[in-house]
N, C-alpha and C positions, 0 to 999 in steps of 0.2 A: 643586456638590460632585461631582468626581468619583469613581470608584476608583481603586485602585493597581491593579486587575488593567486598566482600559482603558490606563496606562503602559505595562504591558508586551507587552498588545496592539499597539498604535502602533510600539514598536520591536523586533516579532519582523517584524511588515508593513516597515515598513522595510528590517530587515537583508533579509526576501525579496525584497524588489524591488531591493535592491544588487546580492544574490547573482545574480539572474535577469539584470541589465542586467551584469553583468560574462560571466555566460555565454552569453550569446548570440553571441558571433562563437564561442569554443568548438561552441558547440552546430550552426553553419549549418555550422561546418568536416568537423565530426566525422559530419552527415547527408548531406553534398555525397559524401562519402569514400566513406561505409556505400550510394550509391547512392538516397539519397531526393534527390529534384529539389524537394518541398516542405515545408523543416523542421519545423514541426507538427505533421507526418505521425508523424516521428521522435521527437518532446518523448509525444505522443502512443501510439506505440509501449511506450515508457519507462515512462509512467505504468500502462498495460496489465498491463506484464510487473512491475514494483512491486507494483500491487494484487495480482497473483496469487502474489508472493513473501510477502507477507503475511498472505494466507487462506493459505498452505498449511497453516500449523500448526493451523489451526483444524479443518480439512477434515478431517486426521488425527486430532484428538483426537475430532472430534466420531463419526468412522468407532468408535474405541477404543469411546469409551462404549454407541455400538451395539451392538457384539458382545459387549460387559458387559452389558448389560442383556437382550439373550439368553439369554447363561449363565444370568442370575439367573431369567429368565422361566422355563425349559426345569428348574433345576431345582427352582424351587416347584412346576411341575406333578409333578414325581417325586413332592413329599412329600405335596402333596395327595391 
């Protein structure tokens, strides 16, 4: 018996492995162009500058809550 959720598993893997096999000549054109001699280099690059596009928000909030939790330190010691 399986799940429904391994269904959909099987065809998000698929649709990536489509999508990845269709962009591969894209992708050797587009790092030949940009100056990498070894595309991976570049797929690699991509994923780098992705991951850090997606911590930024976090980076940010988590900075916010810092300087809140400052304020709040700084002025329980006033009232203590």
């Amino acid at each position: 018996m399986t799940a429904p959720v391994d269904g959909l598993h099987d065809r998000s893997l698929d649709s990536a492995t489509r999508l990845a096999a269709l962009a591969t000549p894209v992708i050797n054109q587009l790092s030949q162009t940009l100056g990498f001699r070894y595309p991976p280099a570049f797929i690699l690059l991509l994923a780098f500058l992705g991951l850090c596009l997606i911590s930024r928000p976090y980076s940010v909030t988590i900075s916010r809550l810092h300087k809140h939790q400052k304020r709040l330190a700084q002025r329980l010691a006033l009232i203590d």
